[in-house]
Backbone bond lengths (Angstrom), bond angles and torsions (degrees), N, CA, C in turn:
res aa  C-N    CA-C-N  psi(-1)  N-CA   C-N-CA  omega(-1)  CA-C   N-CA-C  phi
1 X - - - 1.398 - - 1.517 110.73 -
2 X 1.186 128.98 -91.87 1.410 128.26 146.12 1.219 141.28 17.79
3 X 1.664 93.50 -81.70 1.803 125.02 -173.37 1.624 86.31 -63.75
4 X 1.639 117.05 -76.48 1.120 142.04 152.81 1.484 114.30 16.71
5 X 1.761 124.84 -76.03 0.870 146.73 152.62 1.808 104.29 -25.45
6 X 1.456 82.89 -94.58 1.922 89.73 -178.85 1.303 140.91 -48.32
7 X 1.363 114.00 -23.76 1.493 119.12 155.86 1.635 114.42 -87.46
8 X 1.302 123.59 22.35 1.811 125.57 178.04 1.507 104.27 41.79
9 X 1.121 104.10 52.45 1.672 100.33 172.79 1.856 132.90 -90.21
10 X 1.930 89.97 -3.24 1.367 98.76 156.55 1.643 113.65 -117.25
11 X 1.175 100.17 145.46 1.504 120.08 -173.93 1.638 99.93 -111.99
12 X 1.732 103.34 133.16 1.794 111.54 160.54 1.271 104.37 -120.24
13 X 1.401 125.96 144.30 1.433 130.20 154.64 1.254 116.77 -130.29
14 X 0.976 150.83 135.83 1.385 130.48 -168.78 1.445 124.76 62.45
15 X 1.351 102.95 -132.96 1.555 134.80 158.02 1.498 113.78 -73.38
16 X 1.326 100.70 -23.77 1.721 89.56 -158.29 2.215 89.79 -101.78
17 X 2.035 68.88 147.46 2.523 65.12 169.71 1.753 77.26 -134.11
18 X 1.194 116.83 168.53 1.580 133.51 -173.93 1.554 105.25 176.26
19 X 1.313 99.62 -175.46 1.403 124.43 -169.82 1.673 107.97 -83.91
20 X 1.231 127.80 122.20 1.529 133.09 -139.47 1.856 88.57 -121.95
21 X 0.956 123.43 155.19 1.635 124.96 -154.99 1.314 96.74 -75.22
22 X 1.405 126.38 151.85 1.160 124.27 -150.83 1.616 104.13 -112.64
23 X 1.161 110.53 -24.69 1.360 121.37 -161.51 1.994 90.39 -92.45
24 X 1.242 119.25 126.81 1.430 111.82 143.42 1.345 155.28 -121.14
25 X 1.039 129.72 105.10 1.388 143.32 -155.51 1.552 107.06 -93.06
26 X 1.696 121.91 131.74 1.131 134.75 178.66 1.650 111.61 -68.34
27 X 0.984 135.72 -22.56 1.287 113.95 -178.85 1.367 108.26 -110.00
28 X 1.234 100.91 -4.53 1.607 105.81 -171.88 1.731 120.89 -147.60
29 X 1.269 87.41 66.00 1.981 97.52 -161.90 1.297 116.76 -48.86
30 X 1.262 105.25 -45.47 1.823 100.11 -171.50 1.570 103.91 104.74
31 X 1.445 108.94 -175.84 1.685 96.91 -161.65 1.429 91.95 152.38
32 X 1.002 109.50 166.54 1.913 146.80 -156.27 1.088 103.86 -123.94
33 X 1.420 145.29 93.28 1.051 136.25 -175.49 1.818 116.36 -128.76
34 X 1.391 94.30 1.89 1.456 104.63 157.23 1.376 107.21 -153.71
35 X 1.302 120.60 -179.92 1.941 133.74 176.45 1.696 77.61 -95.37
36 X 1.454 99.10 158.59 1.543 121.36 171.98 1.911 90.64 -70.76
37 X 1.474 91.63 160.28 1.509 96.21 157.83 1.283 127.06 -73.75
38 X 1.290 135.55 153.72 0.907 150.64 -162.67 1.431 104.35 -72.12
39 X 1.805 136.47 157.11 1.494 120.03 138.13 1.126 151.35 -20.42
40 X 1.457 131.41 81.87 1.510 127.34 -154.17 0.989 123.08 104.97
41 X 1.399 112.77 -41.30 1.588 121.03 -160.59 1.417 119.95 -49.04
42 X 1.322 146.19 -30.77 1.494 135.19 167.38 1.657 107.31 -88.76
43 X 1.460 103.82 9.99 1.937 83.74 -167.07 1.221 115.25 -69.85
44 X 1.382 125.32 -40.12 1.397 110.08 168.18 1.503 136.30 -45.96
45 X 2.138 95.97 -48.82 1.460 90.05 178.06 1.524 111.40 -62.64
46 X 1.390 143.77 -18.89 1.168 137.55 165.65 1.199 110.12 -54.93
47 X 1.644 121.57 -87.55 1.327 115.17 -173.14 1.917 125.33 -35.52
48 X 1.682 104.52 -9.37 1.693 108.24 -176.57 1.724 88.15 -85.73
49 X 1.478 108.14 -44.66 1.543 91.38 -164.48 1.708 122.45 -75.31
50 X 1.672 101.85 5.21 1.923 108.57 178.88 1.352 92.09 -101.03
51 X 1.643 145.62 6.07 1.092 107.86 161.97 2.250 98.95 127.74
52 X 1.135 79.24 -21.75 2.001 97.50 -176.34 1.675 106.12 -67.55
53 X 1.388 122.91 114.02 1.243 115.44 -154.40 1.979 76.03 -89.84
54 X 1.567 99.54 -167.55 1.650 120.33 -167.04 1.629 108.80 -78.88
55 X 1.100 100.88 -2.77 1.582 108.28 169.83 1.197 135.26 -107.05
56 X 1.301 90.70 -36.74 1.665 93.29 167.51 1.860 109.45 -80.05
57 X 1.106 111.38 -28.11 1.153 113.77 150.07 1.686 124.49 -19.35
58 X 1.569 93.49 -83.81 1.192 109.02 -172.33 1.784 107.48 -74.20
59 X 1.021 122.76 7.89 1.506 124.03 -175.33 1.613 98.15 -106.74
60 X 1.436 119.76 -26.27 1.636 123.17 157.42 1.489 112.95 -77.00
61 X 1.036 136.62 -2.44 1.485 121.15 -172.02 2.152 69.80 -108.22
62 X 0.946 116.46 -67.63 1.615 108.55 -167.79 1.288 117.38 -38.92
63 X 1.418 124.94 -60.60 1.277 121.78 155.24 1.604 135.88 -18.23
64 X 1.966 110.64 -37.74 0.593 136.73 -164.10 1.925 124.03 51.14
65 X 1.186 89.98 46.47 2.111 120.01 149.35 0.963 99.12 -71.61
66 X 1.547 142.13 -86.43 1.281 148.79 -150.77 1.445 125.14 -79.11
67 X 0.935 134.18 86.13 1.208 118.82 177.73 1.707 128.87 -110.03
68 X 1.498 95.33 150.57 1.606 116.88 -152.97 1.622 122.11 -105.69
69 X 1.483 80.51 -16.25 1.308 78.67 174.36 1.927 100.72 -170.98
70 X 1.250 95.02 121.72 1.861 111.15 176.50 1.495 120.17 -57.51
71 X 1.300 108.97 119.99 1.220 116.36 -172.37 1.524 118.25 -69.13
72 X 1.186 123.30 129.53 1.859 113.73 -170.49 1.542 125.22 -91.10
């Protein structure tokens, strides 16, 4: 909590708060410069760039293989 506090070891940007780099270095601090991706979120563009045309695609998210979005 504390230590925590005083070494900035949580990071917010947005929406997102998480664990902020732990190590700090003077010439080269480190930093948050995006939120992680979300659940799912690149699987398609992956599966487009191995070769998976837009159907089979979409026949894995139906199946429910792929998923696009995390259920809350």
């Amino acid at each position: 909590a504390s230590h925590t506090t005083h070494r900035d070891m949580v990071t917010e940007l947005g929406g997102y708060r998480g664990l902020a780099t732990p190590i700090k270095l003077s010439r080269t601090p480190g930093g948050t410069r995006a939120a992680p991706p979300r659940f799912g979120e690149h699987g398609a563009a992956i599966l487009s760039e191995h070769g998976y045309d837009a159907a089979a695609i979409a026949a894995l998210e139906r199946d429910g293989v792929l998923h696009t979005n995390r259920r809350k």
